[in-house]
C-alpha positions as CSV (number, residue, x, y, z in Angstrom):
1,X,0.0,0.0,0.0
2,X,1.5,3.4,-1.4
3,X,2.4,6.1,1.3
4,X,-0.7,8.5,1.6
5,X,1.3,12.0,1.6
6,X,0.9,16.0,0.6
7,X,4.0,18.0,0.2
8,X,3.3,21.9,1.4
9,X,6.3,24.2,0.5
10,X,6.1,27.9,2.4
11,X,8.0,30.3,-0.4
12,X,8.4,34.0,-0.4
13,X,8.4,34.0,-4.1
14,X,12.3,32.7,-4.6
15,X,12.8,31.8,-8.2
16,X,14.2,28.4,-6.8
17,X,10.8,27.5,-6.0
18,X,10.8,26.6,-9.8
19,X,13.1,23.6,-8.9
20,X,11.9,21.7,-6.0
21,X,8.4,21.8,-8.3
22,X,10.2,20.3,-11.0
23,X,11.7,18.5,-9.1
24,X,8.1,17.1,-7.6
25,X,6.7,17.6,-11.2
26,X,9.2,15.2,-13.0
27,X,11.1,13.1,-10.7
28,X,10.7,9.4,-10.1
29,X,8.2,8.1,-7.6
30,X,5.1,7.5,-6.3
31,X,3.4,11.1,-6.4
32,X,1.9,13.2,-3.4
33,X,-1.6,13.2,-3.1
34,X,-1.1,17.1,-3.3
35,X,1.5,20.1,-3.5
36,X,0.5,23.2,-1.2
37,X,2.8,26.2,-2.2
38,X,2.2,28.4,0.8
39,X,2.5,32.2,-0.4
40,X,3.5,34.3,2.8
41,X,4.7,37.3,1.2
42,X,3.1,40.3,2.8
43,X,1.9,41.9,-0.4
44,X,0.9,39.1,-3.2
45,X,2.9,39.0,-6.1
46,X,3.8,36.7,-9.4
47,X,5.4,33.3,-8.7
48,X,6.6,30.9,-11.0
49,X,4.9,28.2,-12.5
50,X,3.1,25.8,-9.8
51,X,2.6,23.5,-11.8
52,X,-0.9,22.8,-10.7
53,X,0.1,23.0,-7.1
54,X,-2.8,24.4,-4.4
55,X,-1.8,28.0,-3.3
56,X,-2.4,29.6,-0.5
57,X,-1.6,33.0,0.7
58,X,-0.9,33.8,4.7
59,X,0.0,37.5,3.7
60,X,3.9,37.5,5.9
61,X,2.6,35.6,9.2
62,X,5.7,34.1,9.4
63,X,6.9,30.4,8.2
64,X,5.8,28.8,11.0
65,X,1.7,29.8,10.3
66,X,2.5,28.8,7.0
67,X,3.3,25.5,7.7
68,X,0.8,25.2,9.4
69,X,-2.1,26.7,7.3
70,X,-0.3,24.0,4.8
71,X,-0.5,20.8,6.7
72,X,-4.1,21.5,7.9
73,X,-5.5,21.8,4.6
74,X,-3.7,18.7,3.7
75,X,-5.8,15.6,4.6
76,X,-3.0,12.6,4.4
77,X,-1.8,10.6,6.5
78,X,1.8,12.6,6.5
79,X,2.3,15.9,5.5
80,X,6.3,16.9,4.3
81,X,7.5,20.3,4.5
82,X,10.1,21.6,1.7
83,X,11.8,25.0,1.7
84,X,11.7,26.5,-1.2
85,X,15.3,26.6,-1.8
86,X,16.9,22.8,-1.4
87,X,17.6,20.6,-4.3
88,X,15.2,17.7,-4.2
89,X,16.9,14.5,-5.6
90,X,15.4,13.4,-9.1
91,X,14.2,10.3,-6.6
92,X,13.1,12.1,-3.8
93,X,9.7,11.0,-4.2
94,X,10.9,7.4,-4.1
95,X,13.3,8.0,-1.1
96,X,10.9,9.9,0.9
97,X,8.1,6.8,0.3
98,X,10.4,4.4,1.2
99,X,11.3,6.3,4.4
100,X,7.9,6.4,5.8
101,X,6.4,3.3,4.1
102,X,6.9,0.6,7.3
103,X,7.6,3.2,10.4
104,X,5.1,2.2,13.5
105,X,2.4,4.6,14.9
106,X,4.9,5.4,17.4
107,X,6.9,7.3,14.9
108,X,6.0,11.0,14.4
109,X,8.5,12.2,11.6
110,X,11.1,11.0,9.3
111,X,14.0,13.9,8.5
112,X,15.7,14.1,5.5
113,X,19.8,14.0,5.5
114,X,20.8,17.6,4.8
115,X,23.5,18.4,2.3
116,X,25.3,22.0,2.0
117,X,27.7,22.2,-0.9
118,X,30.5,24.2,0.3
119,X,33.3,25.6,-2.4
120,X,35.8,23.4,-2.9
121,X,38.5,26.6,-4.3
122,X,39.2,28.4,-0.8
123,X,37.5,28.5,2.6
124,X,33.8,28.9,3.2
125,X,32.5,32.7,4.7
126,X,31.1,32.6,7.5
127,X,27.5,33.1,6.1
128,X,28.6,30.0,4.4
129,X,29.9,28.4,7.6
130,X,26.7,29.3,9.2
131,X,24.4,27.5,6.4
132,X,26.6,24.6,6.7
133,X,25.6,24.2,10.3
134,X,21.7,23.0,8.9
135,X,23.4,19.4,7.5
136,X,24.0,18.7,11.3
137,X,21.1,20.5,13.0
138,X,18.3,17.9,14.5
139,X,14.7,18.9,13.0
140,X,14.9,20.9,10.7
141,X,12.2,21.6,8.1
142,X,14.0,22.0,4.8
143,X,13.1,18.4,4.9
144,X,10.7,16.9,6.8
145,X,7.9,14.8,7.2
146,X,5.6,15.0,10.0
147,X,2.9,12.5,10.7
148,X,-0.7,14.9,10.1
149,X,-1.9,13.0,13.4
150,X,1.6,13.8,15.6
151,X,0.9,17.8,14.2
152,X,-2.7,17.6,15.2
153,X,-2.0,16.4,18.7
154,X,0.9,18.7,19.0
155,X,-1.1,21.9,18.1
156,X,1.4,22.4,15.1
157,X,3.7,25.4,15.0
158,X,4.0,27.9,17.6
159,X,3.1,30.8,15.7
160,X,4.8,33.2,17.8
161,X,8.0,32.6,16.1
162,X,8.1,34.9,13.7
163,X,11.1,33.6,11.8
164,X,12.5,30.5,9.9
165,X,14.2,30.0,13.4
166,X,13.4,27.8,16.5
167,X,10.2,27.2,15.2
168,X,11.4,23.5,13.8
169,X,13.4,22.3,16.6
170,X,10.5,23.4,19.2
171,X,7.6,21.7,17.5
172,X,10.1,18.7,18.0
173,X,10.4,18.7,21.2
174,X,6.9,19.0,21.5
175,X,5.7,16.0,19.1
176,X,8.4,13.9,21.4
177,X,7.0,14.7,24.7
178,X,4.1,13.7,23.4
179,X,5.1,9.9,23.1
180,X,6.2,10.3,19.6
181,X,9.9,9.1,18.1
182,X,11.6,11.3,15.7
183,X,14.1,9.4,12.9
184,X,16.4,10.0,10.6
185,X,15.7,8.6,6.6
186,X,17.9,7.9,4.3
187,X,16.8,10.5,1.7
188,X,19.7,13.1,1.1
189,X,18.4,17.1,-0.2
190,X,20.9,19.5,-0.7
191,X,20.4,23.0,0.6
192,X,22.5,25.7,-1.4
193,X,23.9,28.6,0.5
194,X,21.9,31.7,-0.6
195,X,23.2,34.8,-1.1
196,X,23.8,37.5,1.0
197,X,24.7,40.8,1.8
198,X,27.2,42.6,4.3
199,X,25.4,42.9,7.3
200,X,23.3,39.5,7.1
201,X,24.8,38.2,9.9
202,X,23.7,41.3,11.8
203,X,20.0,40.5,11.0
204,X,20.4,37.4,12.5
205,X,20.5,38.5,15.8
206,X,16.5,39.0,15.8
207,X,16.7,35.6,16.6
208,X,18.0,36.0,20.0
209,X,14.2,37.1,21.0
210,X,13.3,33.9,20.0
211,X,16.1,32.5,22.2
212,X,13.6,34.1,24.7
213,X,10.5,32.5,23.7
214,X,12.7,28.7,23.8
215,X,13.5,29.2,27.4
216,X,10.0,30.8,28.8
217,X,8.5,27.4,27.1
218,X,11.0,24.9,27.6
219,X,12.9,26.0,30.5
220,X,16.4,26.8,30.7
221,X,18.0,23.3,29.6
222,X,16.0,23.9,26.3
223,X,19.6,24.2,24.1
224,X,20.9,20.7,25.2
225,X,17.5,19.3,24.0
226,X,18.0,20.5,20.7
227,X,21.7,19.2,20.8
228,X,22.9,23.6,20.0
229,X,26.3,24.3,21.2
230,X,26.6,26.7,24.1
231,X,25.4,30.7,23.0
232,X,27.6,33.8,23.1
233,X,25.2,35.7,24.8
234,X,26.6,36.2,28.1
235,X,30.1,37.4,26.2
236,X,28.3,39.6,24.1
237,X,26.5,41.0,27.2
238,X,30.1,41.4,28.7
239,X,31.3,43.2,25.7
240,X,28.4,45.4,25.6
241,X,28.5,46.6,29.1
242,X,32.1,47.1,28.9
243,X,31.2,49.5,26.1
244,X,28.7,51.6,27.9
245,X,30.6,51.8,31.1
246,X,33.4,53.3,29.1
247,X,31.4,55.7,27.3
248,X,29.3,56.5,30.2
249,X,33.1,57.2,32.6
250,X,34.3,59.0,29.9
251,X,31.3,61.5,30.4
252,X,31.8,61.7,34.0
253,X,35.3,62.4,33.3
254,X,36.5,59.2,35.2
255,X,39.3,58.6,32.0
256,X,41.4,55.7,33.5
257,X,38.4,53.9,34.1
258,X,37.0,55.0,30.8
259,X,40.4,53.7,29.3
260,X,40.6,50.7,31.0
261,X,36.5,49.7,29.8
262,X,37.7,50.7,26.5
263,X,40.3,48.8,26.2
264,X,38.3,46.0,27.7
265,X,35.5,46.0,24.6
266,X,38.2,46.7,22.6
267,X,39.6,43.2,23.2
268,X,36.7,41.5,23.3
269,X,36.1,42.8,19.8
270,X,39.1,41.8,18.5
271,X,39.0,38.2,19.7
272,X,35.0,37.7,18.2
273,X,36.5,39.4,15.0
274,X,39.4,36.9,14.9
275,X,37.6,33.9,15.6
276,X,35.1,34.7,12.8
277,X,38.0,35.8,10.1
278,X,40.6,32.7,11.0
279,X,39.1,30.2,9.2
280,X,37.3,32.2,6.3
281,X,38.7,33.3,3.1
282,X,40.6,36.7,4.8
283,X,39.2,38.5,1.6
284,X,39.7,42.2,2.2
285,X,35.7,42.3,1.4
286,X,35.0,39.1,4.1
287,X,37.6,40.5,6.7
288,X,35.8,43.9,7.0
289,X,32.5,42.4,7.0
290,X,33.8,40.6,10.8
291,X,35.0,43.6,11.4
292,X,32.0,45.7,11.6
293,X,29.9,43.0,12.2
294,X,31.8,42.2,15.2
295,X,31.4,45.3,16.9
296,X,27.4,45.5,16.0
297,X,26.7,41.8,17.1
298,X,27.1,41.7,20.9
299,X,24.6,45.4,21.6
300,X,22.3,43.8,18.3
301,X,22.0,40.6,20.2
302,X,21.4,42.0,23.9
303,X,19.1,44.4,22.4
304,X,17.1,41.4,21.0
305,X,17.3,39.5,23.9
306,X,15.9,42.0,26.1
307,X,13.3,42.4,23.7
308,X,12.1,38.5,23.2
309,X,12.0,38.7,27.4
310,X,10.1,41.7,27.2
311,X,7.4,40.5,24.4
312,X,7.4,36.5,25.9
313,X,7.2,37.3,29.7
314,X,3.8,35.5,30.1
315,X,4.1,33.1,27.2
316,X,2.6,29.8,27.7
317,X,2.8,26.5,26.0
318,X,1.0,25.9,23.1
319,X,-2.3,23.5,24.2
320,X,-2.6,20.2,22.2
321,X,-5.8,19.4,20.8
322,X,-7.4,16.8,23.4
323,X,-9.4,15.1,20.6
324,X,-6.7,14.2,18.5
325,X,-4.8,12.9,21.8
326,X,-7.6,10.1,22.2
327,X,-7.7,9.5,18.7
328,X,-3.8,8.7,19.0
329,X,-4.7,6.6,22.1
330,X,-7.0,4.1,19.9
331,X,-5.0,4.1,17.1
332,X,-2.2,2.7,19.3
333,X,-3.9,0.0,21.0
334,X,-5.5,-1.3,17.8
């Protein structure tokens, strides 16, 4: 008996969307019962061709109510998310079925083997370091397929992450405390390293108020759940405050003390700067990227903390639907 399965792909109208639809279009397998292109631009535009896909349009929600507007207008029996920018295998249709085809009711979601092509001339960015971190990260959505039961009983996405951060590895700790098992297939999709511009690693730091939302839900162990390596948030925090301390003696006219701040944040600068450049390219374009960046990051990432505290202070878990908990229940004891 085939796998019963809908494929929903959240897009902000990236011309690669063209090939993972080719790639479901044309590749080798048994087919989805339906695509779902999830358009969650803020102002609709043109996209390429869907080839017959379903759209729908969550007008810039955020790729987490994408998701999950996708997979709950989807009625199979698994629902598997794409970004809209990996590289599906000409197989992946065959791979994925074969993934999910014998796995027990006990078994919530297969994920897909991440690839990130790095260049093979010189050393990788750090942008390009930083994308290479997804073919080790546990949970991610670029690939993955979630039983539609383990999303119902779940309660899906948690919304309140606004970005295509957290949201993935939370809903995965969920699904798990609720009784299901999470495994690894042995489908491979490669994830290119998109473009980007000189202060994209700045940006990135909005994602430290979601760093906020992880502990008020899961509690302060929540990094070692999702296997992350220890943040840089205290450091930054040091570096920061050294900076305004030494700004803030050098207006009171305390200038040895100012110095000594100064000189402090200075330091601190200079080693984050280093750390980032050592095992890059050390392009004159790439070095004064760090450089900047470096001194931006540590306030841009308190900032944001502070922030995510701020917004989350109350935030509660999201509640599970309690039907679909006892239709799990029967399902399992049949």
């Amino acid at each position: 008996m085939s796998v019963d399965y809908a494929v929903v792909i959240p897009t902000m109208g990236r011309a690669s969307l063209t090939r993972v639809l080719d790639a479901l279009e044309h590749g080798s397998g048994p087919p989805p019962r339906e695509v779902i292109v999830v358009d969650d631009r803020p102002e609709p535009g043109p996209l390429p061709p869907t080839h017959g896909a379903r759209l729908l349009r969550t007008g810039g929600r955020g790729p987490a109510a994408a998701r999950n507007a996708g997979w709950r207008a989807a009625c199979c029996e698994w629902v598997a998310f794409l970004d809209d920018d990996v590289l599906p295998a000409r197989d992946w249709k065959a791979r994925l079925v074969a993934d999910l085809e014998d796995l027990g009711l006990d078994v919530g979601a297969s994920q897909a083997r991440i690839s990130v092509p790095l260049p093979e001339d010189r050393r990788p960015t750090d942008w390009e370091r930083g994308t290479a971190g997804l073919a080790t990260a546990r949970w991610i959505t670029a690939d993955m397929a979630y039983r539609r039961a383990a999303l119902t009983h779940a309660g899906g996405f948690d919304e309140r992450f606004p970005r295509a951060y957290r949201e993935d590895a939370e809903l995965a700790l969920r699904v798990q405390r609720h009784g299901y098992r999470i495994v690894t297939g042995e489908r491979v999709t490669v994830h290119p390293v998109r473009e980007s511009d000189f202060l994209a690693s700045l940006r990135q730091q909005r994602g430290n108020a979601d760093d906020a939302l992880m502990r008020r839900l899961l509690g302060p162990g929540w990094r070692e759940g999702i296997g992350g390596a220890p943040g840089l948030l205290r450091r930054h925090a040091v570096t920061t405050g050294a900076g305004l301390l030494a700004v803030l003696c050098g207006l009171l006219g305390k200038r040895v003390v100012a110095a000594v701040l100064g000189t402090a944040w200075a330091g601190l600068t200079a080693k984050f700067a280093v750390e980032r450049i050592a095992p890059g390219p050390r392009t004159a374009d790439e070095v004064a990227r760090m450089v900047v960046t470096s001194a931006a990051i540590p306030p841009a990432a308190c900032l944001h903390r502070v922030r995510g505290e701020v917004r989350h202070r109350g935030a509660a878990p999201v509640r599970p639907d309690p039907l679909a908990a006892v239709a799990r229940s029967k399902a399992v004891s049949r």
